[in-house]
Z-matrix of the N, CA and C atoms (Angstrom, degrees):
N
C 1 1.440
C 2 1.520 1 111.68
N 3 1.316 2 134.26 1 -42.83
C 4 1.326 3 136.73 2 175.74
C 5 1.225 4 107.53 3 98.04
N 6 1.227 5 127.58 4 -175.49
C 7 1.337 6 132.35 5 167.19
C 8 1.722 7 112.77 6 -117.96
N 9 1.542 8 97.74 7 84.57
C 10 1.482 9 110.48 8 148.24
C 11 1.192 10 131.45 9 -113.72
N 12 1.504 11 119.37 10 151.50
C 13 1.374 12 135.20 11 169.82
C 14 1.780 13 96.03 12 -17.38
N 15 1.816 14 107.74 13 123.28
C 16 1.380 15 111.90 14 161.30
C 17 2.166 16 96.93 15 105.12
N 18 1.275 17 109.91 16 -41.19
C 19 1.236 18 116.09 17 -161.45
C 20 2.034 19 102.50 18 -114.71
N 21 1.320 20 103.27 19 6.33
C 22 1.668 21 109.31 20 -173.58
C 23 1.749 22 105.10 21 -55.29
N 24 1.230 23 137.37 22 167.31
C 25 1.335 24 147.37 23 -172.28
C 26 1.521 25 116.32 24 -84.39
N 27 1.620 26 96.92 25 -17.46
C 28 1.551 27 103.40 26 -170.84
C 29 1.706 28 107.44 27 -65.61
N 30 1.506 29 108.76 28 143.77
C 31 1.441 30 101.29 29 160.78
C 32 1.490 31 105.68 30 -136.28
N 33 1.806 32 103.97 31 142.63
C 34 1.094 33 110.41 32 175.92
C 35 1.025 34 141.45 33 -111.86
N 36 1.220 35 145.93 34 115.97
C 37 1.223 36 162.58 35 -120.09
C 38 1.522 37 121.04 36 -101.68
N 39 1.217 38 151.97 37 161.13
C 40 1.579 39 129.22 38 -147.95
C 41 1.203 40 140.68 39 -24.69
N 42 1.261 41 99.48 40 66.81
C 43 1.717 42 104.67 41 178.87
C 44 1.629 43 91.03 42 -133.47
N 45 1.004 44 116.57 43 109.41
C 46 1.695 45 143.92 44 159.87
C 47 1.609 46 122.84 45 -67.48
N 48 1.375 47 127.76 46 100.07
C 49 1.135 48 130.93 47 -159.87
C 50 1.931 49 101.57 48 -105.09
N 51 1.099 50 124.87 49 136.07
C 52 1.003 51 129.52 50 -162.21
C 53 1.468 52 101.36 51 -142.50
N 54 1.934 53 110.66 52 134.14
C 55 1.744 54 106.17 53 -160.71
C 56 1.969 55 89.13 54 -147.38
N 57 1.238 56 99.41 55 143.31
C 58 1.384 57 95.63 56 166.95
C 59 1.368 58 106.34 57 -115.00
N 60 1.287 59 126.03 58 168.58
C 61 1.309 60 126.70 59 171.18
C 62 1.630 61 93.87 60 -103.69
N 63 1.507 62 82.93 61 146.27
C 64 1.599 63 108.16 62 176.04
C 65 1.562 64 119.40 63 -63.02
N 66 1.109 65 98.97 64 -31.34
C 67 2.141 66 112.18 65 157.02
C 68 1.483 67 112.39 66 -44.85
N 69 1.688 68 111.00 67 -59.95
C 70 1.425 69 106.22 68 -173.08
C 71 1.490 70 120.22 69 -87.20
N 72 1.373 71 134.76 70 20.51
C 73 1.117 72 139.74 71 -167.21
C 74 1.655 73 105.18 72 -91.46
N 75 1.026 74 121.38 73 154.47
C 76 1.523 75 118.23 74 172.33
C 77 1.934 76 116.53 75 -136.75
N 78 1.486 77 95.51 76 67.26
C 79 1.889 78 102.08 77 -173.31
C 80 1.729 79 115.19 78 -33.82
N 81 1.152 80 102.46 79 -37.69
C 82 1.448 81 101.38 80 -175.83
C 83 1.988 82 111.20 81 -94.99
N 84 1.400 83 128.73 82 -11.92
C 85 1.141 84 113.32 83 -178.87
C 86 1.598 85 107.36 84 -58.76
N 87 2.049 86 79.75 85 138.38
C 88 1.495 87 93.27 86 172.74
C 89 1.432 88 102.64 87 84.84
N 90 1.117 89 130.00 88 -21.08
C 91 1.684 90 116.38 89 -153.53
C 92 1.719 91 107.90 90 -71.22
N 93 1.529 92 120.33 91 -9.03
C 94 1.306 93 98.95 92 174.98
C 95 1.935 94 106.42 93 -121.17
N 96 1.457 95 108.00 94 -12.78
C 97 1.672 96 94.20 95 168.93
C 98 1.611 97 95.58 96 -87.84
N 99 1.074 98 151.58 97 -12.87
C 100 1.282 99 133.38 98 179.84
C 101 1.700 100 113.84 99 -111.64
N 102 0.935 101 106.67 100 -30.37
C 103 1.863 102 125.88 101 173.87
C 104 0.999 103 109.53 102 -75.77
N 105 1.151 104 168.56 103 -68.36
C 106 1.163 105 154.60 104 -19.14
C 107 2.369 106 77.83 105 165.75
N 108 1.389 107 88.87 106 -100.53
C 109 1.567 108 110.05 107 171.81
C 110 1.803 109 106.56 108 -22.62
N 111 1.627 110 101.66 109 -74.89
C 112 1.788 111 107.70 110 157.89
C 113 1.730 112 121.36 111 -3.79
N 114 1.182 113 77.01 112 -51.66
C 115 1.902 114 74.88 113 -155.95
C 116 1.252 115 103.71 114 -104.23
N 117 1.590 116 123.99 115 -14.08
C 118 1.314 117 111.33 116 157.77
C 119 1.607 118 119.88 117 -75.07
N 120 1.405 119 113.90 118 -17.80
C 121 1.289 120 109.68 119 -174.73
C 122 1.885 121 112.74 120 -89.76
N 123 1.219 122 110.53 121 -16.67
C 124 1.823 123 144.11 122 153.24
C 125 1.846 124 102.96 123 -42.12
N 126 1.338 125 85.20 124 -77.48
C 127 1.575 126 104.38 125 -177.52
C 128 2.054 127 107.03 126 -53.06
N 129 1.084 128 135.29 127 -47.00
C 130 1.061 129 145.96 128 -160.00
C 131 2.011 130 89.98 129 -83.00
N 132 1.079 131 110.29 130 -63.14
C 133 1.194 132 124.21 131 -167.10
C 134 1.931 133 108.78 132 -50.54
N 135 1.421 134 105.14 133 -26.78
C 136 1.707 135 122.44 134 -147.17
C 137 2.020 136 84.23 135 -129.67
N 138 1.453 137 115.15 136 12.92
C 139 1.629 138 87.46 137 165.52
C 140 1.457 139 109.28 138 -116.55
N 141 1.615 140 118.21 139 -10.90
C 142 1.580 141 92.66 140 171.11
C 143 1.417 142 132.17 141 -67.18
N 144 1.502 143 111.01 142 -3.59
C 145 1.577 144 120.73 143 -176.12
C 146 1.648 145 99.97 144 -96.14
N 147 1.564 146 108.78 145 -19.20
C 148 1.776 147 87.40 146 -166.61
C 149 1.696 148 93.26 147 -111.99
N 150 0.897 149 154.28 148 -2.25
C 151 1.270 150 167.42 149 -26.75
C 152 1.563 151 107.78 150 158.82
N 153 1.416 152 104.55 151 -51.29
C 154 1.812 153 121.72 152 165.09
C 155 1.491 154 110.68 153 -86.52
N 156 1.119 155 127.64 154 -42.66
C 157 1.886 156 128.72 155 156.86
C 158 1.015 157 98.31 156 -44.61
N 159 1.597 158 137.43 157 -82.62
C 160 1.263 159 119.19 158 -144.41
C 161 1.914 160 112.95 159 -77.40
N 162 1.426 161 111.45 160 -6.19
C 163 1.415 162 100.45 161 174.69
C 164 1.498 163 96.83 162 -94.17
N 165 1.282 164 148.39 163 0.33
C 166 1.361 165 140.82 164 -168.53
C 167 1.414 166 108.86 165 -90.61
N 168 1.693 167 98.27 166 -38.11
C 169 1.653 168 123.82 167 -179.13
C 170 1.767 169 100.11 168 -48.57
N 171 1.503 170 86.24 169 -72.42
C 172 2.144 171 94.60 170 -178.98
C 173 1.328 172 102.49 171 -41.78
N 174 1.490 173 127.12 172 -48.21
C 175 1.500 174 101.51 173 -170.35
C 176 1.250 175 136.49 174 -59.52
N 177 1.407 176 79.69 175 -45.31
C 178 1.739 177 102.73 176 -172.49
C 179 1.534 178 108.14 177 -50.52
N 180 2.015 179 106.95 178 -42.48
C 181 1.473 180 119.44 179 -168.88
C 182 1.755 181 110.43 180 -74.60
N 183 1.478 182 102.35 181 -14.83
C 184 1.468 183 88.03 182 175.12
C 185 1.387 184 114.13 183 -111.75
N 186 1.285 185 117.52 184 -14.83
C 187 1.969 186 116.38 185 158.51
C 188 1.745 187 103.85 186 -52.08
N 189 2.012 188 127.70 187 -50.54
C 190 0.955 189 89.91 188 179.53
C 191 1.196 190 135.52 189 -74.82
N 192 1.390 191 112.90 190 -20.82
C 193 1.755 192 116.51 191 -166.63
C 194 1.882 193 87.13 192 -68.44
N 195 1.081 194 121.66 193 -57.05
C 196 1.672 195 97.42 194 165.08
C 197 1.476 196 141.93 195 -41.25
N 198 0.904 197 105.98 196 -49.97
C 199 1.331 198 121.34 197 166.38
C 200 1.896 199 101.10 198 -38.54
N 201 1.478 200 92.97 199 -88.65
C 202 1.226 201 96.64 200 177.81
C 203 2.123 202 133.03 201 -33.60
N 204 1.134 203 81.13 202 -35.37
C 205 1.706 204 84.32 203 169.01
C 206 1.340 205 110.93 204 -72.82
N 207 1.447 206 134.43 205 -40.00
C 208 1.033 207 130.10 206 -135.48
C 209 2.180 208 77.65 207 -97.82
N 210 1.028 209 123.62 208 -47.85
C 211 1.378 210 126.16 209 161.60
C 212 1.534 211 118.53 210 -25.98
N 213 1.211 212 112.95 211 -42.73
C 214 1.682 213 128.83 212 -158.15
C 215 1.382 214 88.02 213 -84.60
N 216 1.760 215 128.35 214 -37.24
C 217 1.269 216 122.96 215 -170.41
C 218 1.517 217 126.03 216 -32.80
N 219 1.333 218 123.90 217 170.73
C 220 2.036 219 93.94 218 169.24
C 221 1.578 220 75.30 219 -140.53
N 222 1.047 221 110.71 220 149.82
C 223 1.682 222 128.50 221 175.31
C 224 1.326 223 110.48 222 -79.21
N 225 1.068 224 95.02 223 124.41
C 226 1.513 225 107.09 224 169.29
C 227 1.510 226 129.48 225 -48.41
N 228 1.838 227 100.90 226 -54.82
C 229 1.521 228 105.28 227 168.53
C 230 1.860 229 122.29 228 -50.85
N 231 0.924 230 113.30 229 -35.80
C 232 1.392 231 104.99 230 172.23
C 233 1.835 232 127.04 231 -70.25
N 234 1.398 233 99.66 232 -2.27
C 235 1.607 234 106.26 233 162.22
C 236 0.738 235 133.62 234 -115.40
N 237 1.494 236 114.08 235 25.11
C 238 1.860 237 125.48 236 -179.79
C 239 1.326 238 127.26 237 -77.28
N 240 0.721 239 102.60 238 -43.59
C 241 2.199 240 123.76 239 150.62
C 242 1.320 241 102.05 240 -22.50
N 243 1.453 242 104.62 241 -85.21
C 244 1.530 243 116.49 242 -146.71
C 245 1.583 244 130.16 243 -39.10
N 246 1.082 245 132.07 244 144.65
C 247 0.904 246 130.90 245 153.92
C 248 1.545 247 151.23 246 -141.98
């Protein structure tokens, strides 16, 4: 056999390797009586801290888009002249 990568002489000694097959796995068990509940109780737990950011965010975002319009305005008095 030689000594390549996978086939070397070394042996190692309490280290326990543990493998599932991709057959017996189940990605979705549980995911909506235990998942589901999870992340609402996550979500509930995690909004009094984010809760003042995200209403500060809206304000701030709709004073500027106001702001900004009211900037874009053009005054009337300065086109009374014209003709």
């Amino acid at each position: 056999m030689g000594l390549q990568f996978g086939n070397l002489p070394i042996r190692i000694r309490r280290v326990v390797y543990y493998g599932l097959s991709p057959m017996e796995q189940r990605a979705w068990a549980k995911s909506v009586t235990h998942g589901i509940p999870n992340l609402i109780n996550r979500a509930i737990c995690a909004l009094p801290t984010m809760l003042p950011g995200f209403i500060m965010s809206a304000v701030v975002y709709k004073w500027s888009i106001a702001e900004y319009e009211r900037c874009n305005r053009k005054d009337p008095k300065l086109y009374e002249n014209d003709k």
